[in-house]
C-alpha positions in Angstrom: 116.6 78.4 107.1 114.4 80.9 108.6 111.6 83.4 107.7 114.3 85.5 108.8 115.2 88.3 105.2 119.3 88.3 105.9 119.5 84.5 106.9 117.0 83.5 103.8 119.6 85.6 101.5 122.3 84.3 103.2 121.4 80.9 103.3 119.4 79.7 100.6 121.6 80.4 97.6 120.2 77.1 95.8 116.7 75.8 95.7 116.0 72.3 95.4 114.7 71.2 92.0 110.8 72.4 90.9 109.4 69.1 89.8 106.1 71.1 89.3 107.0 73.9 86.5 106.8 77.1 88.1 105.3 75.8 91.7 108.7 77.1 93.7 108.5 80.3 96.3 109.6 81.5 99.3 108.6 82.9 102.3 109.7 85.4 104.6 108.2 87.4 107.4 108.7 90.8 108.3 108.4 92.5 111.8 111.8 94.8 111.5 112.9 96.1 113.9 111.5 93.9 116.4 111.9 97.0 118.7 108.8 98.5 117.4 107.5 95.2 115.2 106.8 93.2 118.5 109.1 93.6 121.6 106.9 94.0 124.7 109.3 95.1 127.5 112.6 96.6 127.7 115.4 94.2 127.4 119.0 94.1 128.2 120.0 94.1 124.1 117.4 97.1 123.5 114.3 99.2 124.3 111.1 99.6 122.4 110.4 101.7 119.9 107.1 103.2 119.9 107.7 105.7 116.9 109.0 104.9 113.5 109.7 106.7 110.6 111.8 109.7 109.5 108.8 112.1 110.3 107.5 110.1 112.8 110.0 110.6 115.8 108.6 112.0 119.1 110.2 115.8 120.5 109.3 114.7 123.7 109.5 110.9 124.1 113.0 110.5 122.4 114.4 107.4 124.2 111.6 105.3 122.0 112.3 106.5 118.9 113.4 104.0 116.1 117.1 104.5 115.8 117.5 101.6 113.4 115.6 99.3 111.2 113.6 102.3 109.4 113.2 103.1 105.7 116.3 102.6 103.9 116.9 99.2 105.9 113.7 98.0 104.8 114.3 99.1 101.8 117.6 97.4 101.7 115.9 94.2 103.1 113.1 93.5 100.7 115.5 94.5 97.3 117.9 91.7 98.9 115.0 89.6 98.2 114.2 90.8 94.9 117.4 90.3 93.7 118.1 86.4 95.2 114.3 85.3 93.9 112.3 87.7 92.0 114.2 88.5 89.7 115.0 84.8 89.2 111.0 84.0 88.5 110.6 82.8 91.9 107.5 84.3 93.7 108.1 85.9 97.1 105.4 85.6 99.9 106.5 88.3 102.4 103.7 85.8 104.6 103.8 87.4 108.4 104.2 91.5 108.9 102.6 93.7 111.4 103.8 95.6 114.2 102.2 95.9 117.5 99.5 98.3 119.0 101.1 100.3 122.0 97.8 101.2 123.5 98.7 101.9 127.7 100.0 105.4 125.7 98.2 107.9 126.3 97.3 111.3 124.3 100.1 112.9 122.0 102.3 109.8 122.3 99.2 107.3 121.7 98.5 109.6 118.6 101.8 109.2 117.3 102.6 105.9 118.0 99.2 105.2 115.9 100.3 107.6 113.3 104.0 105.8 113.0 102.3 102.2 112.9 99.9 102.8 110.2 102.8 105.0 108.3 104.9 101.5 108.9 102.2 99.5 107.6 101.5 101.3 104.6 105.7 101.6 104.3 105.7 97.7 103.9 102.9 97.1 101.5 104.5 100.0 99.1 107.8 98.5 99.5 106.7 95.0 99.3 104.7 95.7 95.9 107.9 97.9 94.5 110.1 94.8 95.0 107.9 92.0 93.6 106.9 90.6 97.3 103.6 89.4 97.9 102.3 91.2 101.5 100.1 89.0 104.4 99.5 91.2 107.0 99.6 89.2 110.3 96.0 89.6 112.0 96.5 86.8 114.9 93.2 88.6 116.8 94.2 90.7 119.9 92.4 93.9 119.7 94.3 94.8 122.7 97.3 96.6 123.9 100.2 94.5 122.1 98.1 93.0 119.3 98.0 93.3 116.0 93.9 92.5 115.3 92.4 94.4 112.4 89.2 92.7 112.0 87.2 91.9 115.2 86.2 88.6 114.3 83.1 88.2 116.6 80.8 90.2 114.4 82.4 90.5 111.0 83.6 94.6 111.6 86.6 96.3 111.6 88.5 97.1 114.7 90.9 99.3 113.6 90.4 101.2 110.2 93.5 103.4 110.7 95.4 100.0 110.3 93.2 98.8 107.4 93.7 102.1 105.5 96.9 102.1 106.1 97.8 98.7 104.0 95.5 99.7 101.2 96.8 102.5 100.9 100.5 100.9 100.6 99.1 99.4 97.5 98.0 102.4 95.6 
């Protein structure tokens, strides 16, 4: 189908046939909700979220809270795959998660929005590893405003610890 969670559980209820014992998986990615995962301007369906997380949630910038898509939905989302494949022996690469870096905010809200993102991060890893999922974090390279680089690939270093001890931390 998709990498899409709901349409993978919805739509593959049958595999084809593993001709190489125990060789079958899935994938699925992960960037829920897109609102804070990846959206990068307001759009008629929905704004951005630049907070997420029940303890997360600005006082003063409420309009770009998460109001959907936070833990019990992700929760929800990754035991859906549990149940349809991992229970069933069948490996699960959650292969693409991440959600942006917001970085034209400035001081409280910038320190937030960094705050909610690693708490996301380290929210996915810890759910991915309770349900049987196998987390890649999506690094495509943009250090930026809107990216989701960790390592700054030019000299071997690390761009944004907060990020990178925020996914190890999800596996503890």
């Amino acid at each position: 189908p998709t990498t899409d969670i709901d349409k993978t559980n919805k739509l593959m209820t049958t595999l084809p046939t593993d001709t190489a014992t125990s060789r079958m998986m899935v994938e699925v990615h992960y960037y829920s909700p897109w609102n804070f995962g990846g959206l990068t301007k307001d759009e008629s369906w929905g704004k951005m979220f630049y907070y997420w997380g029940a303890n997360y949630h600005s006082t003063t910038d409420t309009g770009r809270n998460a109001t959907f898509g936070e833990e019990t939905d992700l929760e929800k989302s990754f035991k859906l795959m549990k149940t349809q494949f991992v229970d069933k022996g069948i490996p699960v690469l959650l292969g693409e998660f991440g959600a942006i870096r917001r970085t034209t905010l400035t001081g409280d809200a910038l320190t937030l929005h960094l705050a909610s993102r690693a708490y996301y991060l380290k929210t996915v890893v810890k759910t991915a590893k309770a349900n049987g999922l196998l987390p890649f974090y999506w690094d495509e390279g943009n250090l930026g405003n809107e990216g989701f680089g960790i390592f700054k690939r030019s000299d071997n270093t690390v761009f944004d610890t907060q990020a990178l001890n925020a996914l190890k931390d999800g596996l503890l």
